[in-house]
Backbone atoms as SQL, in Angstrom:
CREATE TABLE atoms (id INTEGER PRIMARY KEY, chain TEXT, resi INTEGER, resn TEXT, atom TEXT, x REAL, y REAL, z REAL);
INSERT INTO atoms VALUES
  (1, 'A', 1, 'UNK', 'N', 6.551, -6.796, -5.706),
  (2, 'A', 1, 'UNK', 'CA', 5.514, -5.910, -6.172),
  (3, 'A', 1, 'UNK', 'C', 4.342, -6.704, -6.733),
  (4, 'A', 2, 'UNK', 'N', 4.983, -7.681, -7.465),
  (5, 'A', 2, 'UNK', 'CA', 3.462, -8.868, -8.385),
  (6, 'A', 2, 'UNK', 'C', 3.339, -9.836, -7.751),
  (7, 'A', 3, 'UNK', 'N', 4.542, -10.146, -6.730),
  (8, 'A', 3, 'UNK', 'CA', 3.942, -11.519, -6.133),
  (9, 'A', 3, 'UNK', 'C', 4.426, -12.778, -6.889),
  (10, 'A', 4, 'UNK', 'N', 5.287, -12.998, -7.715),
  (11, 'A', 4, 'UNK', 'CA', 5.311, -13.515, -8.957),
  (12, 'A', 4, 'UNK', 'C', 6.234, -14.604, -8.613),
  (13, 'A', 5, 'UNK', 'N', 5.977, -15.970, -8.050),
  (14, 'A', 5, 'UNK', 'CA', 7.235, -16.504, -7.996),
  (15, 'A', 5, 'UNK', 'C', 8.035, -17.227, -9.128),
  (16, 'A', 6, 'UNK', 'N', 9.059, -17.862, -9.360),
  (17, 'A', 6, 'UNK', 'CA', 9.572, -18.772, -10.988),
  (18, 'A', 6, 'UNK', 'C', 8.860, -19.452, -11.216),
  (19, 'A', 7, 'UNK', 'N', 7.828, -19.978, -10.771),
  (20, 'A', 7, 'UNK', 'CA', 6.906, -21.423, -11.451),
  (21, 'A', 7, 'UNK', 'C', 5.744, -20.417, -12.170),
  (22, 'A', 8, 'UNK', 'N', 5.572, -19.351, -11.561),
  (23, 'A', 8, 'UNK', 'CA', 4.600, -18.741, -12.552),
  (24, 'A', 8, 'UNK', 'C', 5.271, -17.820, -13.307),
  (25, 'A', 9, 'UNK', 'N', 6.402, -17.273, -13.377),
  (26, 'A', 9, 'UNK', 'CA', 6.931, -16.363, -14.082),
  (27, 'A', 9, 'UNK', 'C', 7.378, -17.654, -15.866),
  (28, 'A', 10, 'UNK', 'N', 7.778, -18.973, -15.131),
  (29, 'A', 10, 'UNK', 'CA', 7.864, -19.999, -16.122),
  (30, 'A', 10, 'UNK', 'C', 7.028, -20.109, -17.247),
  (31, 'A', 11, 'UNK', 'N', 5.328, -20.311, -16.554),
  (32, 'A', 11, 'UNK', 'CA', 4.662, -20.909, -17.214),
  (33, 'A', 11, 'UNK', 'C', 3.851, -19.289, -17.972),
  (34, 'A', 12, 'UNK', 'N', 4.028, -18.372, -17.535),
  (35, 'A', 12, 'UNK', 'CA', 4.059, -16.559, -18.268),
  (36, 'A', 12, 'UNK', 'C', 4.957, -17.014, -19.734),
  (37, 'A', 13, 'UNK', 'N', 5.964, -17.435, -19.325),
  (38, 'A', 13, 'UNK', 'CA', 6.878, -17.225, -20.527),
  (39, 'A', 13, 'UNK', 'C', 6.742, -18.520, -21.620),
  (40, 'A', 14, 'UNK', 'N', 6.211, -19.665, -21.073),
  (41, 'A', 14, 'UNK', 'CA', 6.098, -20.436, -21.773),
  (42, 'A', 14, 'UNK', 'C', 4.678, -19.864, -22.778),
  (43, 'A', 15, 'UNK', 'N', 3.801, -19.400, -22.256),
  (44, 'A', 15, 'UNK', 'CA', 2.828, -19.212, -22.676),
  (45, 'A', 15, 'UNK', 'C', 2.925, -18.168, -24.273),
  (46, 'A', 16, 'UNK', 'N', 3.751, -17.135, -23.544),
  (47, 'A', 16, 'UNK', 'CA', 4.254, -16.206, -24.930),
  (48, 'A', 16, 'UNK', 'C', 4.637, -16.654, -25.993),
  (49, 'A', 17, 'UNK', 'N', 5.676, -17.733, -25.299),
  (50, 'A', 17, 'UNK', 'CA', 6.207, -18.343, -26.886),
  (51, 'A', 17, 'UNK', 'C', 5.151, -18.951, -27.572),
  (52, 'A', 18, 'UNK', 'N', 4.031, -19.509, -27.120),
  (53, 'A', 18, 'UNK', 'CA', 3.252, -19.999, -27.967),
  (54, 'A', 18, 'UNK', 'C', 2.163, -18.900, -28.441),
  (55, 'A', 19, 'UNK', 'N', 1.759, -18.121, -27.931),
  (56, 'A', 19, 'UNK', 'CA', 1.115, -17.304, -28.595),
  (57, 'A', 19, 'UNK', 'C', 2.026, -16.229, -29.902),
  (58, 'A', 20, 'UNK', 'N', 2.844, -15.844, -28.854),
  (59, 'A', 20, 'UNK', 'CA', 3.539, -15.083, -30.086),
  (60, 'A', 20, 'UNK', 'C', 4.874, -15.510, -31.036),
  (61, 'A', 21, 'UNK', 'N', 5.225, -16.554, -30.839),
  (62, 'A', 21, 'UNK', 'CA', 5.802, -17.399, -31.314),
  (63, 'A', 21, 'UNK', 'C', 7.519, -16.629, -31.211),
  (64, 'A', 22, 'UNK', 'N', 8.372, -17.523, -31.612),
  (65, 'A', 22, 'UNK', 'CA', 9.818, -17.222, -31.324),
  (66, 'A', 22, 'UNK', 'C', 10.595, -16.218, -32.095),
  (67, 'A', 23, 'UNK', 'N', 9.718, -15.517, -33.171),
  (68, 'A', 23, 'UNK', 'CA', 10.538, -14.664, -34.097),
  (69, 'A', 23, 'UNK', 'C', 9.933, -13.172, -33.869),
  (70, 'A', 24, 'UNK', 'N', 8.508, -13.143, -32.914),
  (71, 'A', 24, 'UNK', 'CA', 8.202, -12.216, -32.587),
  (72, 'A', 24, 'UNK', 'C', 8.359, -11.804, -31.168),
  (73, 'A', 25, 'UNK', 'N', 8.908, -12.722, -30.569),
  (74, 'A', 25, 'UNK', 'CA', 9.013, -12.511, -29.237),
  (75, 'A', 25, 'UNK', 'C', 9.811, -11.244, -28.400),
  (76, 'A', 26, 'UNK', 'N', 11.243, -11.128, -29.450),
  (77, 'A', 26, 'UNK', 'CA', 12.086, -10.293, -28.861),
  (78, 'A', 26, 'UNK', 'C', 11.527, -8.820, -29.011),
  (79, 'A', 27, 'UNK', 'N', 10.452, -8.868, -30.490),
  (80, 'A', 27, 'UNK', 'CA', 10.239, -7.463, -30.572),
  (81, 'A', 27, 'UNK', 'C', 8.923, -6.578, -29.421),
  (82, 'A', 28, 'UNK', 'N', 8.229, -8.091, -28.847),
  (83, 'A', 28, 'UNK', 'CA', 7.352, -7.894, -28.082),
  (84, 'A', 28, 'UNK', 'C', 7.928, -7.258, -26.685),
  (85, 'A', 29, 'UNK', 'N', 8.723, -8.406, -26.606),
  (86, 'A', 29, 'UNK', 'CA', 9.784, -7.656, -24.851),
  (87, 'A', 29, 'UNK', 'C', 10.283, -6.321, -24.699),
  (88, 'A', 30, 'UNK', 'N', 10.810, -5.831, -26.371),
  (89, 'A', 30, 'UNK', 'CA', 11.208, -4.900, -26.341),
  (90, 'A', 30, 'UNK', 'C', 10.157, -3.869, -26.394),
  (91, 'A', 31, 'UNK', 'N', 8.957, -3.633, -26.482),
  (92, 'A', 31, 'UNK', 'CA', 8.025, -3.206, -26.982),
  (93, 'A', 31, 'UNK', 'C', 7.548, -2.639, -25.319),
  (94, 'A', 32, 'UNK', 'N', 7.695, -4.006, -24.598),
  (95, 'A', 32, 'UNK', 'CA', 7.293, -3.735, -22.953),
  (96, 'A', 32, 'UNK', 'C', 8.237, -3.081, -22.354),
  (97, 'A', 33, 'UNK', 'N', 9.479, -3.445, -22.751),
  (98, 'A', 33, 'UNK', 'CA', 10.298, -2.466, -21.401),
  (99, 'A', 33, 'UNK', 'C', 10.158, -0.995, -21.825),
  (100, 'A', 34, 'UNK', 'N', 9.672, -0.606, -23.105),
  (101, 'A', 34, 'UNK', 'CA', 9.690, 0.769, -23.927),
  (102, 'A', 34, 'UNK', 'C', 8.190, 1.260, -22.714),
  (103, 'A', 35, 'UNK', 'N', 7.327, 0.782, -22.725),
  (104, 'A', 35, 'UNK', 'CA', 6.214, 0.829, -22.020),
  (105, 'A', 35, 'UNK', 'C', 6.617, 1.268, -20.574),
  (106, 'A', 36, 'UNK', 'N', 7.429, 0.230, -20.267),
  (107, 'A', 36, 'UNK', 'CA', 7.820, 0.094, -18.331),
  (108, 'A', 36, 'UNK', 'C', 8.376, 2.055, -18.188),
  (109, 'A', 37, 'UNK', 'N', 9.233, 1.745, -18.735),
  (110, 'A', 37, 'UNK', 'CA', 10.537, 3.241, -18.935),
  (111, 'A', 37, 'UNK', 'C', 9.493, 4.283, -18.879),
  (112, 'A', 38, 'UNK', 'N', 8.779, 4.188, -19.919),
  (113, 'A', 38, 'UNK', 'CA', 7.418, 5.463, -20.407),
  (114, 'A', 38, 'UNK', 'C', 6.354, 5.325, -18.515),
  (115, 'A', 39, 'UNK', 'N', 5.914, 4.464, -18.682),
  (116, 'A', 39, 'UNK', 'CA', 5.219, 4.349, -17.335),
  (117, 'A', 39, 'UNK', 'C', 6.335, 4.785, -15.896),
  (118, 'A', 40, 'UNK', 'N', 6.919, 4.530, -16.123),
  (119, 'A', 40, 'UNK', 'CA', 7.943, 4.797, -14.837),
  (120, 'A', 40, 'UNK', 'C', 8.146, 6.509, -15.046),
  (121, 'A', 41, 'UNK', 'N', 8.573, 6.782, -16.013),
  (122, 'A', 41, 'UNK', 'CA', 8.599, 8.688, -16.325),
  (123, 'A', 41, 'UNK', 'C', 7.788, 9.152, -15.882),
  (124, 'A', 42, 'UNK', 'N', 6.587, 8.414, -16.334),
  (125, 'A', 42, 'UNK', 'CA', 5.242, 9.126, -16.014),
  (126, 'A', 42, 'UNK', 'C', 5.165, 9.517, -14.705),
  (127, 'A', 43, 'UNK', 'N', 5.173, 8.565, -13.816),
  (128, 'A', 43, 'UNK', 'CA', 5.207, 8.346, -11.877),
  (129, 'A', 43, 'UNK', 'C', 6.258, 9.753, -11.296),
  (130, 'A', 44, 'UNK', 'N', 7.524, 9.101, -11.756),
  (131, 'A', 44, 'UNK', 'CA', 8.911, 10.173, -11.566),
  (132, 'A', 44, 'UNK', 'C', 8.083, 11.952, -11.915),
  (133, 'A', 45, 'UNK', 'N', 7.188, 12.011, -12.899),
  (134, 'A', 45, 'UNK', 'CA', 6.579, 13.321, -13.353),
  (135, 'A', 45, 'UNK', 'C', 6.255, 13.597, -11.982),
  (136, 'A', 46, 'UNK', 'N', 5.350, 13.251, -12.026),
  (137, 'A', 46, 'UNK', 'CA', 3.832, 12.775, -10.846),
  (138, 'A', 46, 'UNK', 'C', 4.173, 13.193, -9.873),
  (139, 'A', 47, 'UNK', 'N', 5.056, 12.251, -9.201),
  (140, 'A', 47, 'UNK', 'CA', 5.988, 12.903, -7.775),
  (141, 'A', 47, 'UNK', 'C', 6.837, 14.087, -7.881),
  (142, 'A', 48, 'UNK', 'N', 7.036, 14.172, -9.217),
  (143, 'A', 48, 'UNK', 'CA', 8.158, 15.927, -8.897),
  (144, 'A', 48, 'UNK', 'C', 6.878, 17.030, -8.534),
  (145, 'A', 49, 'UNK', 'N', 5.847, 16.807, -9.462),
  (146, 'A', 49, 'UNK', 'CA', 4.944, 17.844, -9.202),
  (147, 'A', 49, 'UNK', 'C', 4.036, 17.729, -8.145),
  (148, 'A', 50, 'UNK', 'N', 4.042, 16.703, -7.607),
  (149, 'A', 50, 'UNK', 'CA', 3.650, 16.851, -6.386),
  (150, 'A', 50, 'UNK', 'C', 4.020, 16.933, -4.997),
  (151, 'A', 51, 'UNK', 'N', 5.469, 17.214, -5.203),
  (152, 'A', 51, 'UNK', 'CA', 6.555, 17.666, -4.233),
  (153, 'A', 51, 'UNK', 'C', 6.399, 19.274, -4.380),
  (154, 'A', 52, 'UNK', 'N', 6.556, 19.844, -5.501),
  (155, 'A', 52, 'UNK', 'CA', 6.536, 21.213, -6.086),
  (156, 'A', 52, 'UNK', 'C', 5.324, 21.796, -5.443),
  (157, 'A', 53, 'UNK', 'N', 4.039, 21.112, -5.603),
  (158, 'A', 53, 'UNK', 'CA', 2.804, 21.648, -5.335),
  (159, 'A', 53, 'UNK', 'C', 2.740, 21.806, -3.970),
  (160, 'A', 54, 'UNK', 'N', 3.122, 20.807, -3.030),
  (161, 'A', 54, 'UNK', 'CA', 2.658, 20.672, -1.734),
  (162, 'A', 54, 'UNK', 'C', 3.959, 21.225, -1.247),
  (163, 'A', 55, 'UNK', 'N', 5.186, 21.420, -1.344),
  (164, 'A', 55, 'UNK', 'CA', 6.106, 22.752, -0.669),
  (165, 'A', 55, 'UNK', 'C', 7.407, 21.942, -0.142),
  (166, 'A', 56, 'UNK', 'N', 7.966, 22.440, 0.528),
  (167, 'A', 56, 'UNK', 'CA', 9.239, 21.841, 0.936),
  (168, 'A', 56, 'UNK', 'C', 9.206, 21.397, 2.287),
  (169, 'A', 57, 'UNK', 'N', 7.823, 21.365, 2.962),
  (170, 'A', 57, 'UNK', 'CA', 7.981, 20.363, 4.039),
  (171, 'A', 57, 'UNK', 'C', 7.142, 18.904, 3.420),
  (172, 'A', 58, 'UNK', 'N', 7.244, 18.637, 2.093),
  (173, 'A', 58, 'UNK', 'CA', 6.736, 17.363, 1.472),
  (174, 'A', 58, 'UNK', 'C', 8.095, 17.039, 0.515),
  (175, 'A', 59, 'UNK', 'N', 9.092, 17.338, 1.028),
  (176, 'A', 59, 'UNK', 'CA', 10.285, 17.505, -0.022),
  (177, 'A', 59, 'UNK', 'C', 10.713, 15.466, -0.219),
  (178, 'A', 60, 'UNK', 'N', 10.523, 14.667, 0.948),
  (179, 'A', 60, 'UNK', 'CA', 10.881, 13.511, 0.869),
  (180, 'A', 60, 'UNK', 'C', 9.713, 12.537, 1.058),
  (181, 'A', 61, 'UNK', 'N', 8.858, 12.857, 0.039),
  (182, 'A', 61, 'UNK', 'CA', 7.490, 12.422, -0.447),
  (183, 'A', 61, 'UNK', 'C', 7.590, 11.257, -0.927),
  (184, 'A', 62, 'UNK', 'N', 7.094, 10.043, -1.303),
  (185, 'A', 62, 'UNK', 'CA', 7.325, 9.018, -2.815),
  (186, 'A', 62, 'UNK', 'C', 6.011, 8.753, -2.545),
  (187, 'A', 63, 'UNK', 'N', 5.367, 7.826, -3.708),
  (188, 'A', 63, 'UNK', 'CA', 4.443, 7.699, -4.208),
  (189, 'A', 63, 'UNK', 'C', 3.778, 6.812, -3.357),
  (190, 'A', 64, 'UNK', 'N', 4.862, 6.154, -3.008),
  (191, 'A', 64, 'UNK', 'CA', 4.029, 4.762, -2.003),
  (192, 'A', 64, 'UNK', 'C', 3.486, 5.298, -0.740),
  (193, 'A', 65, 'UNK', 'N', 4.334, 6.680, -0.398),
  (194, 'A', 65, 'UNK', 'CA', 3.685, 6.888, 1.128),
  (195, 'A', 65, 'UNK', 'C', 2.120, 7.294, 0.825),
  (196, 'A', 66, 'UNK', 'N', 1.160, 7.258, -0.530),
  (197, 'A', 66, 'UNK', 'CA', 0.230, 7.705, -0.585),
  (198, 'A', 66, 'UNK', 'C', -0.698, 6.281, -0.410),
  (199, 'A', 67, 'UNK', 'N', -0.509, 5.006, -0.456),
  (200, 'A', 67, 'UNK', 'CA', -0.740, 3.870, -0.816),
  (201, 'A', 67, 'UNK', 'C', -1.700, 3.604, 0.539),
  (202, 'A', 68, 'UNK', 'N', -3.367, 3.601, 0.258),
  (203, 'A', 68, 'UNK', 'CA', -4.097, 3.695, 1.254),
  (204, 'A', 68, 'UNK', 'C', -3.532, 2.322, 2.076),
  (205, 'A', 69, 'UNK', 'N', -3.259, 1.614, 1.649),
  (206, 'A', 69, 'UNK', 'CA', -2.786, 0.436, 3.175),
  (207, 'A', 69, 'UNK', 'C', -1.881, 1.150, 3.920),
  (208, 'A', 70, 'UNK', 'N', -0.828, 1.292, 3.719),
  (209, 'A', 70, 'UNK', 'CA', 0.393, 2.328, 4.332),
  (210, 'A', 70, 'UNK', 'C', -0.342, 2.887, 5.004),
  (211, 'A', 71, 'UNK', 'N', -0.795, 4.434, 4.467),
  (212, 'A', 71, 'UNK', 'CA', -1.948, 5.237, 5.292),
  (213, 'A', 71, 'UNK', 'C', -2.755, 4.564, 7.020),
  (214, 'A', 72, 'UNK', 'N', -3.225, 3.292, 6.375),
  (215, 'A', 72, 'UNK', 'CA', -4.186, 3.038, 6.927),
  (216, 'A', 72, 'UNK', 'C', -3.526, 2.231, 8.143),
  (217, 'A', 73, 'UNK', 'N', -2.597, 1.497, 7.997),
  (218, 'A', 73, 'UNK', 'CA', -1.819, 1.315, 8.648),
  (219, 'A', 73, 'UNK', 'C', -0.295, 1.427, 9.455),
  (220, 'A', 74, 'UNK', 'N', -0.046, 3.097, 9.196),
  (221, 'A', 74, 'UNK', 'CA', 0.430, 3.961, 9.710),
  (222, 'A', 74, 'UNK', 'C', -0.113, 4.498, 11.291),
  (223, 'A', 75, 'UNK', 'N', -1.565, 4.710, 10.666),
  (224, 'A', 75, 'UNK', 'CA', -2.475, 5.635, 12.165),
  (225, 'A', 75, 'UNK', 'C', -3.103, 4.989, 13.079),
  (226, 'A', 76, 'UNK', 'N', -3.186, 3.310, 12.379),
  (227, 'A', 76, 'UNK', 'CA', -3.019, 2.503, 13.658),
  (228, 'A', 76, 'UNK', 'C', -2.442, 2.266, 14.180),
  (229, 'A', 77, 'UNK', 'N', -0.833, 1.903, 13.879),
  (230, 'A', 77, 'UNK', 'CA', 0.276, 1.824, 14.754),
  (231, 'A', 77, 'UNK', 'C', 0.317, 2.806, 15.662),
  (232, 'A', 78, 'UNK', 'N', 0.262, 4.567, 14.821),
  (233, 'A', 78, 'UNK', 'CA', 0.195, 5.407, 15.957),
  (234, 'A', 78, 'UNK', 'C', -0.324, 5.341, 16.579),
  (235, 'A', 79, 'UNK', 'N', -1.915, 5.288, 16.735),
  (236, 'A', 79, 'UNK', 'CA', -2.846, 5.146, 17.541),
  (237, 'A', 79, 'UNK', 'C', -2.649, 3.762, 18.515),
  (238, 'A', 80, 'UNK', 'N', -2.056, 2.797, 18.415),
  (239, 'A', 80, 'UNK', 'CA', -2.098, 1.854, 19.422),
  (240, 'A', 80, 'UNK', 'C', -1.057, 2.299, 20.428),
  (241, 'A', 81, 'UNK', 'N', 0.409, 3.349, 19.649),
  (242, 'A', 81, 'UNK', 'CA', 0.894, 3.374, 20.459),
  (243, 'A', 81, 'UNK', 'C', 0.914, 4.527, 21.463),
  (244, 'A', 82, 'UNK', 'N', -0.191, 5.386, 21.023),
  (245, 'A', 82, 'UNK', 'CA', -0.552, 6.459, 21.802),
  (246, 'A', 82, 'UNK', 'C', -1.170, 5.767, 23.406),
  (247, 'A', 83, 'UNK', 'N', -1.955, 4.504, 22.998),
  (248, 'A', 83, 'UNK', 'CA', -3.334, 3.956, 23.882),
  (249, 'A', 83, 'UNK', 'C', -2.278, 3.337, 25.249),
  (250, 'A', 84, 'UNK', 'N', -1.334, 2.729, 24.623),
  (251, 'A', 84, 'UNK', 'CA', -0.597, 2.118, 25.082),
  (252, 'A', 84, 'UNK', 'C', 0.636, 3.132, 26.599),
  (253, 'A', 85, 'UNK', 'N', 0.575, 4.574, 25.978),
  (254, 'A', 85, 'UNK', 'CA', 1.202, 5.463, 26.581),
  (255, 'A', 85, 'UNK', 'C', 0.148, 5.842, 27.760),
  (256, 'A', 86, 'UNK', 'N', -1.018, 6.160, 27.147),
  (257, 'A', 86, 'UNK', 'CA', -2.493, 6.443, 28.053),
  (258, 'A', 86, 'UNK', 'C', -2.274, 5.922, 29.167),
  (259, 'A', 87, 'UNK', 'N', -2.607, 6.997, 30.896),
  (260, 'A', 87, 'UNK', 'CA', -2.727, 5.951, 31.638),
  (261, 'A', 87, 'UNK', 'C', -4.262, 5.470, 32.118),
  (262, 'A', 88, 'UNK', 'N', -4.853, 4.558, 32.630),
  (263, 'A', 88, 'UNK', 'CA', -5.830, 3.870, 33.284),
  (264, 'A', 88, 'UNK', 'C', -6.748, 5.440, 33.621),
  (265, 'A', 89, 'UNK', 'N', -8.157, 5.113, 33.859),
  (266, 'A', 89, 'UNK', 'CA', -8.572, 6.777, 34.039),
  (267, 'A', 89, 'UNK', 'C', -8.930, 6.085, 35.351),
  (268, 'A', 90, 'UNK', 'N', -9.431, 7.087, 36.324),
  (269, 'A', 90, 'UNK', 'CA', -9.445, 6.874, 37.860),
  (270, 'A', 90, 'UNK', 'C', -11.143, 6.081, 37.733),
  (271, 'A', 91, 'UNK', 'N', -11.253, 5.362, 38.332),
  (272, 'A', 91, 'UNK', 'CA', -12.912, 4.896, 38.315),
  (273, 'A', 91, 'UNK', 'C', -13.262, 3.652, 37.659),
  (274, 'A', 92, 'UNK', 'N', -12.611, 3.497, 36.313),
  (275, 'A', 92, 'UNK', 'CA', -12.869, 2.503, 34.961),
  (276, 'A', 92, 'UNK', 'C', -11.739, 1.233, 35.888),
  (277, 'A', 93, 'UNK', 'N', -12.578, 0.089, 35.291),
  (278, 'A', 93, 'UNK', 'CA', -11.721, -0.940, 35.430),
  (279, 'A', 93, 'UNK', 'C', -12.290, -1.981, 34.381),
  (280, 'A', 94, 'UNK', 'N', -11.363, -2.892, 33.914),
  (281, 'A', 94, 'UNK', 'CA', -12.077, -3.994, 33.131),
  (282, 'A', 94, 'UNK', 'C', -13.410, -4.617, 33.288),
  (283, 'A', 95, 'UNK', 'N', -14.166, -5.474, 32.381),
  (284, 'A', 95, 'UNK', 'CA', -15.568, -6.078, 32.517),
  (285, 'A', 95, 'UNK', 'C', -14.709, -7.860, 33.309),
  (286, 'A', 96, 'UNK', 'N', -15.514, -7.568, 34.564),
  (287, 'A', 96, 'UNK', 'CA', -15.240, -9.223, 34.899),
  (288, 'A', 96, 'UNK', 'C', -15.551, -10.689, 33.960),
  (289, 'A', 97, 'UNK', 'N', -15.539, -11.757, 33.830),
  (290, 'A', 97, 'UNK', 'CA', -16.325, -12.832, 32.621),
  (291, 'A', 97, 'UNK', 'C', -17.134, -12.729, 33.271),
  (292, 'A', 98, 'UNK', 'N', -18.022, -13.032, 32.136),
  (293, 'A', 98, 'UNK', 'CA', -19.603, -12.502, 31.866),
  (294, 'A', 98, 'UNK', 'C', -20.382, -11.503, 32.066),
  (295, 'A', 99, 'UNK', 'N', -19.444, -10.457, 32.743),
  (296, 'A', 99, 'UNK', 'CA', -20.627, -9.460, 33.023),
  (297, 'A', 99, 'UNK', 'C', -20.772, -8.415, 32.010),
  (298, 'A', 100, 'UNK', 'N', -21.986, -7.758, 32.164),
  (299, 'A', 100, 'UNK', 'CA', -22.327, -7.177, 31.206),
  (300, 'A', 100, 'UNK', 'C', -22.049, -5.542, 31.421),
  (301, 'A', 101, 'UNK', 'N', -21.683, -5.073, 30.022),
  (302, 'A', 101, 'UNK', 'CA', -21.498, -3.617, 29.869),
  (303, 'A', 101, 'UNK', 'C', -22.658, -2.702, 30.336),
  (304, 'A', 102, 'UNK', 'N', -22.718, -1.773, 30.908),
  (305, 'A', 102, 'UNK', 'CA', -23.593, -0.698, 31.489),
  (306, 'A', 102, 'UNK', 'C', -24.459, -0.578, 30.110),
  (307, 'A', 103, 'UNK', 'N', -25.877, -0.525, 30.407),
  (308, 'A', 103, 'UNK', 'CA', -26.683, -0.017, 29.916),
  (309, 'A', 103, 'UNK', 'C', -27.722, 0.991, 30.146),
  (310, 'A', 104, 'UNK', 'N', -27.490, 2.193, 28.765),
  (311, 'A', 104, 'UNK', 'CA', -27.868, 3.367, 29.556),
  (312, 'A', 104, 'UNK', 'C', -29.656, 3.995, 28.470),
  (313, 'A', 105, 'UNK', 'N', -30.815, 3.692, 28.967),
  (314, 'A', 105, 'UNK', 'CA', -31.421, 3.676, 27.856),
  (315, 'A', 105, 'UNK', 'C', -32.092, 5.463, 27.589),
  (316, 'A', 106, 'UNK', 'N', -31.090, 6.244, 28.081),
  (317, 'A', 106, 'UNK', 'CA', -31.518, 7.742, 27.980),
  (318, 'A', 106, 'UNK', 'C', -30.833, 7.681, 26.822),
  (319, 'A', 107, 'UNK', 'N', -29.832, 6.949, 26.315),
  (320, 'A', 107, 'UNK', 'CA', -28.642, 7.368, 25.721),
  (321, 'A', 107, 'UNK', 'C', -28.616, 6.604, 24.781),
  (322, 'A', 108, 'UNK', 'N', -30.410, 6.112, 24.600),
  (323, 'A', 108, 'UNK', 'CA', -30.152, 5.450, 23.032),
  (324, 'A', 108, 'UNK', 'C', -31.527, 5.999, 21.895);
């Protein structure tokens, strides 16, 4: 989800201890996962009511299927694999090298 590998998750944690030092640390962590839990409810809300709102053919909804990359790269897959089904139209054929695309100057 963060991308986060151990050499930076390391030098994250090294960093805390020095800012917040070792006797405040545990109450800080605990402070975040209280946050995570609360933020995570929140989402879990989010998606019930927006399962509720949009009906029971949105019944197996999650949050990520809203995630404009997903989206965006959902309707290209479809779409390539529609193009791909398409057959050849009667007349059209590829541009040979170098030649040039029809130019039509009514039509600009």
């Amino acid at each position: 989800m963060f991308d986060i590998g151990l050499g930076e998750l390391a030098i994250i944690a090294l960093v805390a201890v020095l800012v917040l030092g070792p006797e405040r640390l545990p109450e800080f962590a605990a402070q975040a996962g209280r946050f995570v839990r609360r933020m995570k409810g929140y989402a879990d809300v989010a998606r019930d009511e927006l399962r509720r709102e949009l009906g029971p053919e949105y019944s197996d909804l999650e949050l990520r299927d809203l995630d404009p990359r997903n989206l965006v790269r959902k309707h290209i897959t479809d779409a390539m694999a529609l193009a791909d089904d398409e057959p050849v139209r009667e007349g059209l054929r590829p541009l040979a090298e170098g030649e040039l695309p029809p130019y039509d100057a009514d039509a600009t």
